[in-house]
C-alpha positions, 0 to 999 in steps of 0.5 A: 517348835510345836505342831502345826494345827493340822499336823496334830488332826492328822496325828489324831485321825492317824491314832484313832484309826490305828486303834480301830485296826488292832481293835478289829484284827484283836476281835477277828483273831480271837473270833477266827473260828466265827469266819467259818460259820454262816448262821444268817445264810449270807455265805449260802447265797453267796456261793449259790450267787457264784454258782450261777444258782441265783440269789438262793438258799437250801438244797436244791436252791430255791430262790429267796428274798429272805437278806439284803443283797449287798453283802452276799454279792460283795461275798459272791465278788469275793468267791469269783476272785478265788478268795475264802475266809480269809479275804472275806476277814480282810474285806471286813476289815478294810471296811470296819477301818473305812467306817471309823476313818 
């Protein structure tokens, strides 16, 4: 019996995003060591954001406009529900995977 018309879009969507998640979960596992590097300072102002030092960067913190301020506050979120590298990696995931889907 062959499938239906939309069975075969829910298989193609099903397969494509299954290639975006082992394409981002290989890149991320080969890439783990990058998760702890913060050459943009976005992890920087996410934890002075969690710290209640403001939207800032250095030592002492001196505030900045220097980056968009999404992503340090969805990494700021992040710090607050006690997660680390590894539910930031996670987030990227889920979010690339969205993307494709």
């Amino acid at each position: 019996m062959p499938r239906s018309e939309s069975s075969q879009k829910v298989w193609l969507i099903a397969f494509l995003l299954s290639v975006a998640l082992l394409a981002r979960v290989g890149v991320l596992w080969t890439k783990q060591a990058n998760l702890a590097t913060d050459p943009d300072a976005y992890v920087e102002i996410a934890r002075n954001l969690h710290e209640g030092h403001g939207f800032a960067r250095g030592i002492p913190p001196h505030l900045t406009a220097f980056r968009p301020p999404l992503y340090p506050a969805v990494l700021a979120t992040i710090f607050n529900l006690g997660g680390g590298t590894l539910a930031i990696g996670i987030m990227q995931l889920t979010l690339g995977v969205g993307t494709v889907f």
